[in-house]
C-alpha positions as a LaTeX table, in Angstrom:
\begin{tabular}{lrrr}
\hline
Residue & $x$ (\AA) & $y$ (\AA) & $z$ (\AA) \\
\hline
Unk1 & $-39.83$ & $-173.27$ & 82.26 \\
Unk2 & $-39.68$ & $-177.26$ & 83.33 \\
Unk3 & $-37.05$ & $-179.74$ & 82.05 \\
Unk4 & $-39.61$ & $-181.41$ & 79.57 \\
Unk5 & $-41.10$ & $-177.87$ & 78.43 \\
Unk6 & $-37.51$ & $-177.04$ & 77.12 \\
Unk7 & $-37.22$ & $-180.73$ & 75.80 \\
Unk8 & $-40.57$ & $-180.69$ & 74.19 \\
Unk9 & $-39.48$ & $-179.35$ & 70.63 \\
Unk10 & $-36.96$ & $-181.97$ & 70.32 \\
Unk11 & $-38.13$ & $-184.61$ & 71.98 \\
Unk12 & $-39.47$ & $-186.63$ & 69.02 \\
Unk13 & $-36.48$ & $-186.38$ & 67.25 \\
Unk14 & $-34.92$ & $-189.33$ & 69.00 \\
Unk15 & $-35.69$ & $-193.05$ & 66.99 \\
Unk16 & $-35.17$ & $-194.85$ & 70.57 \\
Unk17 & $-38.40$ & $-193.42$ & 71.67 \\
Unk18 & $-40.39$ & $-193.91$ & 68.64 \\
Unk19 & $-39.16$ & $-197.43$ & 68.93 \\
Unk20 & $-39.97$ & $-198.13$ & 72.38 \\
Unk21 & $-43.47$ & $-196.44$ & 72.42 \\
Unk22 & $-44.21$ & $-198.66$ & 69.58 \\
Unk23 & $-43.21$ & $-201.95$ & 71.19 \\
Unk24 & $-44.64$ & $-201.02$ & 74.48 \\
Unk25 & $-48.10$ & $-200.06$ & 72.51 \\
Unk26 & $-48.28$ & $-203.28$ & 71.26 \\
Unk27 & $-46.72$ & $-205.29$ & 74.41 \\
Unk28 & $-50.03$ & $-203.72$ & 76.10 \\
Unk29 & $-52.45$ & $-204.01$ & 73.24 \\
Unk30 & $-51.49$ & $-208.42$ & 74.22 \\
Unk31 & $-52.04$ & $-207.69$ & 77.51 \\
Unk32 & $-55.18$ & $-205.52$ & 77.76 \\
Unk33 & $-58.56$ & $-205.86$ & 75.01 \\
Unk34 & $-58.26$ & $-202.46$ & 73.75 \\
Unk35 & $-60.71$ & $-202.74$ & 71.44 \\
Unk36 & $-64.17$ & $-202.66$ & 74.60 \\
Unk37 & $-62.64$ & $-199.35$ & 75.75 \\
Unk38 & $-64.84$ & $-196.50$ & 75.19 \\
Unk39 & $-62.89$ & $-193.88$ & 76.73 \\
Unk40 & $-58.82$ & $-193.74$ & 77.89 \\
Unk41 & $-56.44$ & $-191.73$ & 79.68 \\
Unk42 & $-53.09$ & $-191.19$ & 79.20 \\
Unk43 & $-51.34$ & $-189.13$ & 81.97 \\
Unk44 & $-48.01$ & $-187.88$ & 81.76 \\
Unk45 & $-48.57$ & $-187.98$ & 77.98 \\
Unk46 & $-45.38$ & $-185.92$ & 76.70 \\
Unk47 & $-45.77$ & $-185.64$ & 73.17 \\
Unk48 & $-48.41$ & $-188.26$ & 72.46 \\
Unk49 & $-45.68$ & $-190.84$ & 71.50 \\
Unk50 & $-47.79$ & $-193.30$ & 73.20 \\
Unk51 & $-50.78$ & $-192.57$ & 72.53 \\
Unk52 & $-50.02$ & $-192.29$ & 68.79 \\
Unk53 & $-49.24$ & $-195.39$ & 69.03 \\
Unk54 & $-52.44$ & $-196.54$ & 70.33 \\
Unk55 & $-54.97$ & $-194.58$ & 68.23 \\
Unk56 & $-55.89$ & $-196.94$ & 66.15 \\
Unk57 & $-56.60$ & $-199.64$ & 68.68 \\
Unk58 & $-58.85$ & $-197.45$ & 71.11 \\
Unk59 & $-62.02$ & $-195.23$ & 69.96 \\
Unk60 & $-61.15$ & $-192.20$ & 71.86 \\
Unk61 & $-57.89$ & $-191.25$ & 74.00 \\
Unk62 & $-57.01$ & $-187.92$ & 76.12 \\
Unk63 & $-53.85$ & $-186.94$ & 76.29 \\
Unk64 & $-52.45$ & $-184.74$ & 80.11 \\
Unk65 & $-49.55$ & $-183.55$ & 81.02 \\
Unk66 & $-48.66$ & $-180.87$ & 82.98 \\
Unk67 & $-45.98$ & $-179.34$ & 80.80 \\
Unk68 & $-47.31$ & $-176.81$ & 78.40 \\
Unk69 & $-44.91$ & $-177.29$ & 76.22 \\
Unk70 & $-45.12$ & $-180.38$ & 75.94 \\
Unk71 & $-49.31$ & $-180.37$ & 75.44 \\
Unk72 & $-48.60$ & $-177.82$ & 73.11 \\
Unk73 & $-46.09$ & $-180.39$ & 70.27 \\
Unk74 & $-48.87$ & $-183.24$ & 70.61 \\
Unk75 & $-51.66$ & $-180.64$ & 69.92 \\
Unk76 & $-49.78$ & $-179.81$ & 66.52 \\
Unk77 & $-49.26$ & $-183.36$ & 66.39 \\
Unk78 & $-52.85$ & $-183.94$ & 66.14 \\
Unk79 & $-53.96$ & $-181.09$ & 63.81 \\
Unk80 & $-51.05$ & $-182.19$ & 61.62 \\
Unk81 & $-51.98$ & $-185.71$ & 61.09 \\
Unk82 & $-55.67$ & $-185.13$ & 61.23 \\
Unk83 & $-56.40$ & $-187.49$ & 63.95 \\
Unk84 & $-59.95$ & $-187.37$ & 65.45 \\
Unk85 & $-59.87$ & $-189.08$ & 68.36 \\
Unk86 & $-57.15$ & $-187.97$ & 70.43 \\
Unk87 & $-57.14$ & $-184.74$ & 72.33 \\
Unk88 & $-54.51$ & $-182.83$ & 74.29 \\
Unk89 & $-54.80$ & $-181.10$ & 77.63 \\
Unk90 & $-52.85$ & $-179.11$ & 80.00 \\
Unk91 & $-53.24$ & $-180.43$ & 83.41 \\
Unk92 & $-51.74$ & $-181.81$ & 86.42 \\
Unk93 & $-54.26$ & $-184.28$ & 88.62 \\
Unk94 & $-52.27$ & $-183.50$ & 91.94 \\
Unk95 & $-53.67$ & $-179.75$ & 91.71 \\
Unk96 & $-56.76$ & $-178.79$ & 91.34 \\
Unk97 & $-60.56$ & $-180.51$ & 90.98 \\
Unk98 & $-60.38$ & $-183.85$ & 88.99 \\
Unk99 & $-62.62$ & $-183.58$ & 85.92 \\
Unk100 & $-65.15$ & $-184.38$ & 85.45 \\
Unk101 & $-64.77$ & $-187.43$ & 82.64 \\
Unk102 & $-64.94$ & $-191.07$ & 83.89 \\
Unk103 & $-62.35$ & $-193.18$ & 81.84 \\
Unk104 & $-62.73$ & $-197.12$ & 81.30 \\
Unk105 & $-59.23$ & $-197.33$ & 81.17 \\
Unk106 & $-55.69$ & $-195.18$ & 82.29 \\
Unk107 & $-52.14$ & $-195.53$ & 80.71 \\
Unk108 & $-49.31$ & $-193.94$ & 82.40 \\
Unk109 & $-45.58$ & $-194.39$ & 80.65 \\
Unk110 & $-42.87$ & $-193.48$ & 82.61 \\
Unk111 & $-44.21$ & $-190.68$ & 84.59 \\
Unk112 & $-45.09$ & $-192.36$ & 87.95 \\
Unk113 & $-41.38$ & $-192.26$ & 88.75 \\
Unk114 & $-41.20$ & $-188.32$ & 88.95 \\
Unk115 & $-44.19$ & $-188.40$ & 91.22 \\
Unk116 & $-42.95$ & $-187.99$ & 94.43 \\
Unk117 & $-47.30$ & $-188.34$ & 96.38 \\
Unk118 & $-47.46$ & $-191.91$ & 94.28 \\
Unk119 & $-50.45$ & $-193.06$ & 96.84 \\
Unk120 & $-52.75$ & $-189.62$ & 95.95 \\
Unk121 & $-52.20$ & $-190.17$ & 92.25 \\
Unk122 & $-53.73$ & $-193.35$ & 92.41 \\
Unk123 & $-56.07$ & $-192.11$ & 94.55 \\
Unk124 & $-57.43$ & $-189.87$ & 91.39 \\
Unk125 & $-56.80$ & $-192.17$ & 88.86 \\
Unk126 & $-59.59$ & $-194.65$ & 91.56 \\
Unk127 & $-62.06$ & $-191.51$ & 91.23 \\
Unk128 & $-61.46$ & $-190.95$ & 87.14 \\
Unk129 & $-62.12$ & $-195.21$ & 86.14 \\
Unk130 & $-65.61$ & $-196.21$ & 85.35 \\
Unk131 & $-66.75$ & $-199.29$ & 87.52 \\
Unk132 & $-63.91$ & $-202.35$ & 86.58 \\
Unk133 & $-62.20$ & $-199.15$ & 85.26 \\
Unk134 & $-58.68$ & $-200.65$ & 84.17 \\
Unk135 & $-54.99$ & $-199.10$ & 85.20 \\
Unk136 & $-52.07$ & $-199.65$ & 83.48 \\
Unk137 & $-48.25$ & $-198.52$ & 84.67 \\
Unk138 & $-45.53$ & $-198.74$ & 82.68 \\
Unk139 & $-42.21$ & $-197.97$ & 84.57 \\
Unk140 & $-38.67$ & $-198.89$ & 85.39 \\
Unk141 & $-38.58$ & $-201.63$ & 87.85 \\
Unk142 & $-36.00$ & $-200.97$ & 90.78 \\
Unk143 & $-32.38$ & $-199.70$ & 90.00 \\
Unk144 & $-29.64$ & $-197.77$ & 91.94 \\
Unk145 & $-30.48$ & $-194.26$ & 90.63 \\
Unk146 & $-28.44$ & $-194.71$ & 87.94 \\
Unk147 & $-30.51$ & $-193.80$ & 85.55 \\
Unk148 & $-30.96$ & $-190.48$ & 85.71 \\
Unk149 & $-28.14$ & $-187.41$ & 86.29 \\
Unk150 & $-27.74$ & $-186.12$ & 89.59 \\
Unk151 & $-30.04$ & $-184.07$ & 90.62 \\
Unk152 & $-33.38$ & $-186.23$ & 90.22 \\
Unk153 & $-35.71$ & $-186.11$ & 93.46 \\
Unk154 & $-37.93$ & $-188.78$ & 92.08 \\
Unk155 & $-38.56$ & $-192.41$ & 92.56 \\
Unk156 & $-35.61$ & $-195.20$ & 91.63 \\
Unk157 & $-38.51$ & $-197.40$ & 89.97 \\
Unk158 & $-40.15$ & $-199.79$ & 91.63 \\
Unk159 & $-40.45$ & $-203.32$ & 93.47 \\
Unk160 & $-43.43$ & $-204.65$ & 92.17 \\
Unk161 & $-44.53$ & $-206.30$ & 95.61 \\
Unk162 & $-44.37$ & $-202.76$ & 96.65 \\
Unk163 & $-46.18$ & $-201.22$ & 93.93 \\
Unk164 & $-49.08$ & $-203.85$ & 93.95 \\
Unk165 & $-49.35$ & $-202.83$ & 97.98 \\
Unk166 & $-50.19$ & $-199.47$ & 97.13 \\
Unk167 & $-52.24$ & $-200.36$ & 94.10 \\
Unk168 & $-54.40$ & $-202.36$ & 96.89 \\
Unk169 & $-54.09$ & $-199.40$ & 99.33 \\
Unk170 & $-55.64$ & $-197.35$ & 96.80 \\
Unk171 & $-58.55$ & $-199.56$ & 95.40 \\
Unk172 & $-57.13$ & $-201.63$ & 92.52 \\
Unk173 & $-56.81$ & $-205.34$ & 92.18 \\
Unk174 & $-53.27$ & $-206.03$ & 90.71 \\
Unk175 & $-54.02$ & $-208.26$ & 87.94 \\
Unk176 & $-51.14$ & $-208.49$ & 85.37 \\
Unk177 & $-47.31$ & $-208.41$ & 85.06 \\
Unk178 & $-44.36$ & $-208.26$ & 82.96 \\
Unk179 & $-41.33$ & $-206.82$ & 82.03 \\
Unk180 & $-41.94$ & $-205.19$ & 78.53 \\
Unk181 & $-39.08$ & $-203.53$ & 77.77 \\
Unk182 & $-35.20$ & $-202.92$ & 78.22 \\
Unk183 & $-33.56$ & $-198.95$ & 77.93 \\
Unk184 & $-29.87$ & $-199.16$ & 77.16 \\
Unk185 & $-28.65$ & $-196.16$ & 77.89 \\
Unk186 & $-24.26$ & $-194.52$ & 78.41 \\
Unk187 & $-23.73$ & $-194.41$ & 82.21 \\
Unk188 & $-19.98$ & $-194.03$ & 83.82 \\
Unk189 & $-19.82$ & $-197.73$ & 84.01 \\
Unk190 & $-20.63$ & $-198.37$ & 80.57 \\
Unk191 & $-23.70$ & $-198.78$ & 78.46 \\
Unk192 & $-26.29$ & $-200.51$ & 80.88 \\
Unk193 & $-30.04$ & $-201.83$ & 80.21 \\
Unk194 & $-32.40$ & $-200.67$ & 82.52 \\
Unk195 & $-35.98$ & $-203.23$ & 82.59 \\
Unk196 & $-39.09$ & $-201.47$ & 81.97 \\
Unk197 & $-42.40$ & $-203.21$ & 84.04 \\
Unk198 & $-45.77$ & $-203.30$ & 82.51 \\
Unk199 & $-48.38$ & $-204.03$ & 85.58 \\
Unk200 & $-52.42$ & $-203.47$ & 84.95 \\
Unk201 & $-54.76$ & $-203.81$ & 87.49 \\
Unk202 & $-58.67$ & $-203.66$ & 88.07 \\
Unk203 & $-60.57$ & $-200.84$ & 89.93 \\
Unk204 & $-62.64$ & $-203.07$ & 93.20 \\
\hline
\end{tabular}
């Protein structure tokens, strides 16, 4: 079992992420018209806090993760609140055949950071846009691995000239940028904010 399927049962339990899924939702609902997409994406989904968040904004939204656990909360989530157009799958994009939906538009919340083949996700999420598809990554913008307890083999977030590099390696036009968000969160030195980036960018 994988660190988020044992965190899945509790992991809505905590305000702070309530709280920040809700002001990121609506940071991105200023920064991209949510109300001409058709069909959305969000990988890395967790428990749907995000997505939640967006359901009223976007006509229909599918919900991955690859923890089972984790699928398995925002599918009760779903039934329980009688929401129709969400859904909630078990998947992981770096194994396996993509799909074979075509999204207009991809959300990922802080996910990309425990992706250690960044440049082949984007490479899928390129196949999975319509044409002008939109991407949208919301993640922690460079720190000094602070953030999370020793042992994390991920990413330390990102420099956004060297995000927007890739992004243009992979087929995307970088078109959008801002810091959305703060996490405070108890380190050894003290209680420390940590900036959250929200970038979108354009499939060529």
């Amino acid at each position: 079992m994988s660190e988020f399927d044992e965190k899945a049962a509790t992991w809505d339990d905590y305000p702070d992420r309530i709280k920040r899924a809700e002001v990121i939702a609506s940071r991105l609902a200023s920064a991209v018209n949510l109300t001409v997409i058709k069909t959305a994406m969000e990988y890395g989904s967790g428990t749907g806090l995000m997505s939640f968040a967006l359901k009223d904004d976007i006509r229909e939204i599918t919900l991955m993760d690859d923890s089972a656990e984790m699928t398995k909360v925002a599918r009760q989530k779903i039934i329980d609140q009688k929401v129709t157009n969400l859904i909630a799958v078990h998947g992981d994009l770096l194994k396996g055949p993509l799909r074979n939906e075509r999204f207009d538009f991809i959300f990922i919340v802080l996910t990309l950071h425990h992706i250690g083949d960044v440049e082949e996700l984007l490479r899928k999420f390129h196949n999975l846009l319509s044409p002008k598809g939109q991407l949208a990554i919301i993640d922690l913008e460079k720190e000094d691995g602070s953030f999370h307890d020793d042992p994390f083999h991920g990413h330390k977030g990102f420099e956004r000239s060297d995000l927007e590099n890739r992004l243009n390696y992979a087929g995307f036009v970088p078109a959008y940028y801002e810091v959305c968000y703060h996490i405070e969160k108890e380190t050894e030195k003290g209680i420390r904010e940590y900036p959250v980036f929200l970038m979108v960018a354009e499939k060529k």
